[in-house]
N, C-alpha and C positions, 0 to 999 in steps of 0.2 A: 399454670402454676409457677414455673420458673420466670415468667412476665412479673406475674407480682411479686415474688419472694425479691427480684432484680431489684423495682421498686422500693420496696423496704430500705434495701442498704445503701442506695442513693441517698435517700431518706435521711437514714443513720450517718452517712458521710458529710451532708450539708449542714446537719445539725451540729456534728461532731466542730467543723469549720467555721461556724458561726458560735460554739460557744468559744474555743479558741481565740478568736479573732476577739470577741465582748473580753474576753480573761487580758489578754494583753493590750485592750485602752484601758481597761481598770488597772495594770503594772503600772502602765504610761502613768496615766493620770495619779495613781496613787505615789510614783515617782516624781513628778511633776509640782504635784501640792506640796508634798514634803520637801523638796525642794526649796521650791518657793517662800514655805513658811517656816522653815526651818527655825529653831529658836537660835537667835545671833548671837553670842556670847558676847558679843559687843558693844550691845544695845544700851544697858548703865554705864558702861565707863568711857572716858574722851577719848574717842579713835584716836590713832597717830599714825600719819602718812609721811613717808620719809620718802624723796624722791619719786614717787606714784608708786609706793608698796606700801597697803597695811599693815603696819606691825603689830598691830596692837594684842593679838593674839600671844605674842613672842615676847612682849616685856614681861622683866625681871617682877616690877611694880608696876602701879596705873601710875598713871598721866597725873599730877599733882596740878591744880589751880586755887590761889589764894584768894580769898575776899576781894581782893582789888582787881584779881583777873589775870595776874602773873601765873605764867603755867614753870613749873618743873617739872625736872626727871628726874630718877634717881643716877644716883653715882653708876649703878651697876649699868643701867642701857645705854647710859653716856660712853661707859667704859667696850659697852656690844657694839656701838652705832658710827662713835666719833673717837672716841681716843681713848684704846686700847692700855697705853700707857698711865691714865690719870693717874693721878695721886693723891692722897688726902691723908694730912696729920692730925693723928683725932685730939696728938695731946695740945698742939698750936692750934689748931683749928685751921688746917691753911691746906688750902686747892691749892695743885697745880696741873695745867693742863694744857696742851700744845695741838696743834692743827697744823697743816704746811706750814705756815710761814708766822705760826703766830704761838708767844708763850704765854701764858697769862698763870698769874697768881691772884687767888681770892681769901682775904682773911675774913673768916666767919662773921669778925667782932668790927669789919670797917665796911665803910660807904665807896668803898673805889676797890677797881680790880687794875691791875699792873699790865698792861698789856706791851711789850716788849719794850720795857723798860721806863713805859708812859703811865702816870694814873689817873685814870679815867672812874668819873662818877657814876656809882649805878645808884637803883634806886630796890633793890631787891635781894638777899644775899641769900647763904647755904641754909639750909633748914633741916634738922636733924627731928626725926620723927620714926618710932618702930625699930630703934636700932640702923637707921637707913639715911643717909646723906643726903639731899635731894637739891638739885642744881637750877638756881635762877635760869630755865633757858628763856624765856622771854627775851632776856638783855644780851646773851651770851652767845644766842644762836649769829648773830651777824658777828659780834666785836669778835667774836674768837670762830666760829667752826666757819664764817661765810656763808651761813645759809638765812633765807627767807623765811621766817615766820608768819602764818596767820590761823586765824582760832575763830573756824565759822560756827557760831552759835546755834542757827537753824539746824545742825547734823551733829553737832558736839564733838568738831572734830581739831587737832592740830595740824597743817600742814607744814611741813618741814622742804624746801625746794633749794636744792645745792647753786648758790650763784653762779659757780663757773662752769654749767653743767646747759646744754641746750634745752629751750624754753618755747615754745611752741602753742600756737590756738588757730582753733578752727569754729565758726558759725555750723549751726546744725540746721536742715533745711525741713524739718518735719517732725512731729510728735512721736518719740520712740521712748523704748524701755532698754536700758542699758544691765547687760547679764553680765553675771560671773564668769563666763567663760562662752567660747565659740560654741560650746556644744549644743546639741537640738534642745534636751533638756539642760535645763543650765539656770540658776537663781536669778532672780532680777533685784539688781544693786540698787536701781534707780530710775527716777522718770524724768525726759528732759525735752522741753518744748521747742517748737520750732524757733529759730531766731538765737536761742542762747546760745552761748560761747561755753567751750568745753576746751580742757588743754588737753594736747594732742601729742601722744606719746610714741606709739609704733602703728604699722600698719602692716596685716599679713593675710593673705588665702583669702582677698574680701573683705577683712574687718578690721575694725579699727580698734584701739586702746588708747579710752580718753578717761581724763579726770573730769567731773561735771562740779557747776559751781558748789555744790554740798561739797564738796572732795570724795566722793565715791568713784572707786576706780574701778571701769567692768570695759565690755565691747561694744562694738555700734556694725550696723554696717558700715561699711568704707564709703559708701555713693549718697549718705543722707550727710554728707561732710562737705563745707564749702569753705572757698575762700581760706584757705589755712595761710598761715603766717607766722615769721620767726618773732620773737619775743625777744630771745636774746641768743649767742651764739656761744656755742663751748669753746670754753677757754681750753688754749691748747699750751703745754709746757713746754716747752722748746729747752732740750740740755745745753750748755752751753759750752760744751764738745759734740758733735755730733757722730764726728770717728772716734773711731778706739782710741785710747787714751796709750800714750806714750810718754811718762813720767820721770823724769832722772831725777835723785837727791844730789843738792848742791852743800855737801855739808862743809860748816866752818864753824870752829870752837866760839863759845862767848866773848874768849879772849883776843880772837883775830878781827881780822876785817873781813868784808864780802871779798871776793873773787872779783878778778875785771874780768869780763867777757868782750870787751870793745872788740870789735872786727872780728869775732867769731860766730858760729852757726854751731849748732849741733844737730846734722840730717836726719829729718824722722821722728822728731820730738816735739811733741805741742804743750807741753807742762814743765817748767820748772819747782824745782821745791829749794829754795836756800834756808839757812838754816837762821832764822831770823828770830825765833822767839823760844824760851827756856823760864824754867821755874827757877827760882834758887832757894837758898833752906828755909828762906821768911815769908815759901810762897809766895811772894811779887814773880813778875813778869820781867823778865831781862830783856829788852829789846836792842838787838844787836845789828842794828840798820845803817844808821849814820850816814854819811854823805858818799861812800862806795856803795852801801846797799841802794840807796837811790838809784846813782847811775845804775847797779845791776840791775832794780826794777824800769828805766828807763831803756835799757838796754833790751831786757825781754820784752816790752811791750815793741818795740820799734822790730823784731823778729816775729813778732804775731806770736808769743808763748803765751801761755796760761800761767800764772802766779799762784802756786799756792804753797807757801812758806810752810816751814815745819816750825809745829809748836812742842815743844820736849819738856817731859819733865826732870830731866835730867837722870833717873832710876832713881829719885830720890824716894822710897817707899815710905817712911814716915809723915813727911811733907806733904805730900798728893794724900795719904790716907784723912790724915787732918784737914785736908780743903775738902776733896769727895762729900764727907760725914758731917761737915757743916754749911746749913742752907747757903747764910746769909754770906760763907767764902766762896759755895759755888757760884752765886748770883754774881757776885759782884768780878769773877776769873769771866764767866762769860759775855759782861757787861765791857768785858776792856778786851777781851777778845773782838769781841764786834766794831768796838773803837777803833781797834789797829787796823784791821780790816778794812773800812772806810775811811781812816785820814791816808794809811800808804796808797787807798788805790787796789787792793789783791784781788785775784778772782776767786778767793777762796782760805782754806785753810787745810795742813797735814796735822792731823793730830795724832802727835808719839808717846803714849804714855805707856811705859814700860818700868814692868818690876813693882807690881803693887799686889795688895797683900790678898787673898783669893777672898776672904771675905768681904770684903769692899767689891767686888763684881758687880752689885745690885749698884751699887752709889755712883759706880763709873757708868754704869748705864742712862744711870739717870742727867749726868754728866752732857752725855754725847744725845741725849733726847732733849732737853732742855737747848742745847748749843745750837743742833741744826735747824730750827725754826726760823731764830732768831738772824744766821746769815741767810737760809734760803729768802727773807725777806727786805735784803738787799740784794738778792742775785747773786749770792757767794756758794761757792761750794764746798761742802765738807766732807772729808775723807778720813777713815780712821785706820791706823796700823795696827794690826794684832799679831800675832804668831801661830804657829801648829798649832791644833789641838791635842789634848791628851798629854800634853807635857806635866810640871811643874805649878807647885801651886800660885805663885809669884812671877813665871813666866808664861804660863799657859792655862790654866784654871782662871786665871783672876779677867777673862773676857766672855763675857754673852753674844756671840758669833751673830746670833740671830738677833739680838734686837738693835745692836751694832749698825746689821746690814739693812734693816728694816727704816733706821730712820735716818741714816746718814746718805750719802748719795755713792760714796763707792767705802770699802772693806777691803783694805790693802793686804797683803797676803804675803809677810815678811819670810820668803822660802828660802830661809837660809841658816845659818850654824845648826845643824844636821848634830855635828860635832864640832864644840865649841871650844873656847879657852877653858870653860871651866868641866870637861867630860875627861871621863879617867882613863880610856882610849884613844887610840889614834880611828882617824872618819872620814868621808869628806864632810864637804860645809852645805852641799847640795845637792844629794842624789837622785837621777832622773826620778827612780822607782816610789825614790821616800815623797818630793817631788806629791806625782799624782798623786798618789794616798790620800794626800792633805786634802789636794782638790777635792778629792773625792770624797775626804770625808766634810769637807764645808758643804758640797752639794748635796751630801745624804745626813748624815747625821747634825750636823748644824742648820740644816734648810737654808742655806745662803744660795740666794739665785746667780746665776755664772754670769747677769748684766751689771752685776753689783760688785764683784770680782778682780780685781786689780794684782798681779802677781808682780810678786818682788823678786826679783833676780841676782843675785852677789855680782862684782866687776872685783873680788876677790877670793883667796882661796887660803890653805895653811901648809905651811910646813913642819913636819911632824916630828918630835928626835926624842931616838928611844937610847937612854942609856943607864948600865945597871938598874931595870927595872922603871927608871922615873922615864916621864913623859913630861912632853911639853909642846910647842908651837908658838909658833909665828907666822902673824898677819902677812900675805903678799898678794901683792896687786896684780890682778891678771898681764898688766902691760911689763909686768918684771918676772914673770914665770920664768923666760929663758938666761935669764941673767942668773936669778938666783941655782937653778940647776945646771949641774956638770955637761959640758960639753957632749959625752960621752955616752950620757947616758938615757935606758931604754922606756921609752914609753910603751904601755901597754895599754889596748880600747878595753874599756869592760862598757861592754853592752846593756847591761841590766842598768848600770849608774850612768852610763853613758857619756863617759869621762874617760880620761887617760892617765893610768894610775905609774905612778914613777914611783922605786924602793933602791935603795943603795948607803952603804955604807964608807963609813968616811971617819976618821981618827976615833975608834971604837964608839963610834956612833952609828944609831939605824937611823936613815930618814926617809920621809913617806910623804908624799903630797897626791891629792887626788884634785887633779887639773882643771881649773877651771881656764876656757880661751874660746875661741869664735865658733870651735863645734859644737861645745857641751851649752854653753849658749843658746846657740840656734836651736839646739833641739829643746831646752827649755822656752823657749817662744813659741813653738811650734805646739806646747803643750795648751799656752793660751788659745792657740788658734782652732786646737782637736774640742776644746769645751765652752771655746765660742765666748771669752772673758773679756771683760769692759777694758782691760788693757793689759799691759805691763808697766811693772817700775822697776830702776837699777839703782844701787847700793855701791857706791856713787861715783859722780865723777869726777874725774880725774885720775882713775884707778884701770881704764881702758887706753887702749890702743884706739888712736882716733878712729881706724878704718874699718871698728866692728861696726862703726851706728849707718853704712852702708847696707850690712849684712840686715840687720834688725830691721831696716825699715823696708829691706824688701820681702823679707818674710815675715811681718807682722800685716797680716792681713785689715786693710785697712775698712 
């Protein structure tokens, strides 16, 4: 009796295991099929592959093709994919649109697009459709973003492939099915015969990730892959600093001449900045070169310095607000900007535009997005000044930190009047504490990345005189700190500023100076070195003691 009842539950046990076992290839299989056949949402509109990713899920709009075969996008995925900045005037009808090294203008209503400063024949332009702008990329994908276009018709698809980006194929040695993903169940993308060429993206854990001629991008194995080959090689941007950046302003009025530098060096410095270019009220460009700035620019090159002049607008706020706000005066400030640039020879530009009005922020942006294309594509570098944040609306409101940093190549970081000529107290002009802050707040609240970073330093400080109530100061140059204070008198460290604060009284007068000199310095470079910043710049020379730029360039970590 216990014989057979035994047998029963073996019975019931094998049974139990074998419907288990049928239950889960029916999961499999029913995950499997579904899988497989899942409905594409793909399937009616033109795929678009950007670098071997599908987007096509993730546009704004579909993929635009017109009767003759020109494909568009819309302004919005141009603005997700390539340039973030676009711009379009609905009342002019006018594109504008930048990529590394290139700026291009498109007018709705003409046959040519402007491409740094060239005009160039298309045969296809904007088309506004649904409320929606929609961008010849056909023509536009090489002259402007540098990339590769093709539109395979058998899969209905655009391929999009970045030219300075590595380009790769491999022959396939057998009949396979190319999946969605490495997993056991996993969709099949597509089918690819022996012999055909598939480009060849990564390889990981056995398998491969290829595009097949349809442009369907899924896996392979790695071992039915032969014969792989470069196609093309990524382009690599080489800075044209490759240390930290050591900056001095070389400033001289319009009214003067350049500085002779003949038979001098200054240790530790690879950039000079003279003060070579200015706006004046009629907005023209003052160029203050002449046959001394020469020799200075002959001079620096024969030292192995970096050139990049400062362009000023002199804090003229009505002047600059008027060029910003109109196209054809930005175009044309950037078009003689880029001119100076290549007849002097510079390796770049400083650009100082200071004291402009906060609502004009957008226009200055668009400014400094528009400019740097145009030199990165002569190999120039551009750098922009701005100030603290959270200041003034006309000194420190009137700059976009982040888009500044994002398309220029460094963000100067002018750390200095703390407490200026025009503050109703006595301050220093640079304290360590206030200092970080800033930093801190460009790395947190402005997202400025600390490679983009450039700290500006004073080479001077103020002297402060209190009497009956009124205030005032005076400019003094670090190298005449001892000169101008009493023999006698007591310096004190303050730690938090990390300066040495002198107070004393003198013909019913209070006076106050918070010291700038080779230690409150040092510890201001040292601040560069704590946040890992693309460099320093000093405010300027001639205002130091020759034997500080010892000090600086052994503690500026190179």
């Amino acid at each position: 009796m216990k014989e057979k009842s035994s047998n029963i539950g073996k019975k019931k046990l094998i049974r139990n295991i074998i419907i288990t076992i049928v239950s889960l290839v029916l999961v499999a299989g029913i995950l499997f099929f579904a899988n497989n056949y899942f409905k594409d949402g793909t399937k009616n509109k033109i795929n678009l592959v950007i670098n071997n990713n599908n987007v096509t899920l993730r546009l704004k709009k579909d993929v635009y093709m017109d009767e003759k075969g020109n494909i568009y996008l819309s302004k919005e995925d141009v603005a997700n994919y390539f340039d973030k900045y676009i711009s379009y005037d609905k009342d002019k009808k006018r594109l504008i649109t930048t990529s590394d090294t290139k700026l291009a203008i498109l007018n709705a209503n003409e046959n040519t697009i402007k491409i740094n400063g060239s005009n160039i024949k298309i045969y296809s332009n904007i088309i506004e459709k649904n409320d929606t702008e929609y961008i010849p990329f056909s023509e536009m994908s090489k002259l402007v973003y540098n990339m590769d276009l093709e539109y395979i018709e058998k899969s209905n698809t655009v391929v999009l492939d970045s030219l300075d980006r590595e380009f790769s194929k491999a022959d396939t040695t057998k009949n396979t099915a190319v999946k969605s993903s490495t997993k056991f169940f996993s969709k099949k993308v597509d089918k690819i015969k022996k012999g055909e060429k598939v480009v060849y993206i990564s390889e990981e854990n056995g398998w491969a990730k290829v595009r097949t001629e349809r442009g369907k991008v899924g896996f392979v194995k790695s071992k039915i892959l032969a014969n792989k080959f470069e196609v093309r090689q990524a382009m690599e941007n080489t800075p044209q600093i490759e240390e930290k950046i050591n900056l001095v302003w070389d400033y001289y009025s319009e009214y003067a001449k350049a500085p002779n530098r003949s038979g001098t060096t200054i240790e530790g410095v690879n950039v000079v900045s003279p003060a070579f270019f200015s706006l004046n009220k009629e907005g023209k460009i003052v160029v203050n070169i002449g046959e001394e700035g020469k020799k200075y620019i002959k001079w620096a090159k024969d030292n192995n310095y970096k050139i990049w002049p400062m362009f000023s607008n002199n804090s003229m706020l009505a002047t600059t607000s008027g060029i910003l706000n109109n196209y054809e005066k930005r175009e044309k400030l950037i078009d003689d900007i880029v001119k100076l640039a290549e007849t002097y020879e510079l390796d770049g530009i400083n650009l100082d535009f200071e004291n402009m009005k906060e609502e004009d922020k957008d226009v200055y942006s668009r400014l400094v997005i528009e400019l740097a294309p145009r030199l990165k594509d002569t190999g120039k570098v551009l750098s922009v000044d701005v100030t603290a944040p959270d200041g003034a609306g006309t000194w420190s409101l009137c700059f976009d930190r982040k888009i500044i940093s994002d398309v220029s190549d460094y963000i100067v970081f002018m750390a200095y009047d703390q407490y200026g000529t025009s503050s109703t107290k006595e301050g220093t002009t640079a304290g360590y504490n206030w200092v970080e802050n800033n930093i801190n707040k460009f790395l947190g609240q402005e997202d400025v990345k600390a490679e983009k970073i450039i700290l500006g330093i004073p080479f001077y400080t103020r002297l402060w005189k209190e009497n009956n109530g009124n205030i005032s100061s005076n400019t003094v140059d670090i190298k005449k700190v001892d000169t101008v204070l009493p023999n006698d008198v007591e310096k004190k460290w303050d730690d938090k500023l990390k300066q040495y604060y002198v107070e004393y009284e003198k013909d019913n007068t209070t006076y106050k100076m918070w010291v700038e000199d080779e230690r409150s310095i040092k510890e201001k470079v040292n601040l560069a070195n704590k946040y890992e910043l693309a460099g320093i710049a000093f405010w300027e020379k001639d205002r130091e003691p020759e034997e500080i730029w010892k000090m600086i360039k052994q503690e500026f970590k190179k």
